[in-house]
C-alpha positions, -999 to +999 in steps of 0.1 A: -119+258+024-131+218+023-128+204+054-121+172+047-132+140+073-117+113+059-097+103+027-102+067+009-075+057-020-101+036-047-091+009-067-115-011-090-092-045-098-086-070-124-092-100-101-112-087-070-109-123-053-070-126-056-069-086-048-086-090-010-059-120-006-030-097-017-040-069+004-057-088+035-034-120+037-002-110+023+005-073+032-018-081+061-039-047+066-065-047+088-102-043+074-122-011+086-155-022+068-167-049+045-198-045+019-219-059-010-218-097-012-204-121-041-170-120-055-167-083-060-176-072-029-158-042-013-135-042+018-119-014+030-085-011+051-069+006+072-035+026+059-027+047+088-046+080+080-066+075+055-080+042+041-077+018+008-106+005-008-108-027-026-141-029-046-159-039-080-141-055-110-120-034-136-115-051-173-094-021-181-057-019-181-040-001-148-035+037-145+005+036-150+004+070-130-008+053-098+014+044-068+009+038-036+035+047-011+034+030+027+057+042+053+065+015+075+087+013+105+112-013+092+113-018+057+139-048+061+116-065+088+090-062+058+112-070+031+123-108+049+078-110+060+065-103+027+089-127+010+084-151+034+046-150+021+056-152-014+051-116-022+073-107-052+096-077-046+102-058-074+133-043-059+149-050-023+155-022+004+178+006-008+188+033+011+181+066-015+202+094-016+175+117-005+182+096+026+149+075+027+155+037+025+124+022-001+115-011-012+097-016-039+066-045-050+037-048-068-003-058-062-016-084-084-031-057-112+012-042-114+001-019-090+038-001-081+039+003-040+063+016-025+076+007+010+095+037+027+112+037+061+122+073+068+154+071+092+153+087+125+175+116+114+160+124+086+143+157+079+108+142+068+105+136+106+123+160+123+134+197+111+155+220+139+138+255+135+106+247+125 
C-alpha cells in the first residue's frame, strides 16, 4: 500500500497574478511555501489537510470536471466576508437535503468551489454505532 505524506491539489491558471490575489487576499488562505520568482511564480496554501498549489501559467481552457470543495465552520459568516471583498457568489448558502448547508463561487479561471458547513447533527461528523 502507498503511504502517502502529504497531498497538494495543482492548478496551473489563466492569470497567475490575479490567481494568488483571489486565493491569498480574498479567500484569505494562508501560504505554506512560496517559489520561483516573476509573475508565475508558485505559492502554496494551506487547506486544512492537505495543500493548494498555485503555480505556472495555463493558456488552456479549465477542466469542467474540477471542484474544489472547503468545509468551513460557518458558511453564512463566509458568505457576508467574501462579499464584503467583492467575491462573486455564484449561489448563496442553501441548506441541502442531504442536510449539508453549501455555498457556492468561483476562482478567477470559473473554477466551481464549493463552501460546505456540515451541521452539528449531521452524520458526516458524528455516526452512533460506529
Amino acid at each position: 500500500m502507498v503511504h502517502v505524506l502529504s497531498s497538494r491539489i495543482l492548478l496551473h491558471p489563466a492569470d497567475p497574478e490575479r490567481s494568488r490575489f483571489f486565493y491569498g487576499e480574498q479567500l484569505g488562505l494562508g501560504v505554506y511555501r512560496e517559489f520561483g520568482t516573476g509573475p508565475e511564480r508558485g505559492v502554496v496554501y494551506f487547506v486544512d489537510g492537505g495543500f493548494l498549489e498555485v503555480s505556472g501559467r495555463s493558456e488552456a481552457p479549465r477542466d469542467p470536471a474540477v471542484r474544489l470543495w472547503l468545509q468551513v465552520a460557518d458558511v453564512t459568516a463566509a458568505h457576508d466576508e467574501l462579499r464584503a471583498k467583492g467575491v462573486g457568489i455564484v449561489r448563496p448558502p442553501v441548506k441541502e437535503p442531504w442536510g449539508l448547508v453549501e455555498m457556492w463561487i468561483a476562482d478567477p479561471d470559473g473554477t466551481p468551489i464549493v463552501l460546505v458547513e456540515v451541521p452539528a447533527d449531521h452524520p458526516i461528523r458524528y455516526r452512533p454505532g460506529i
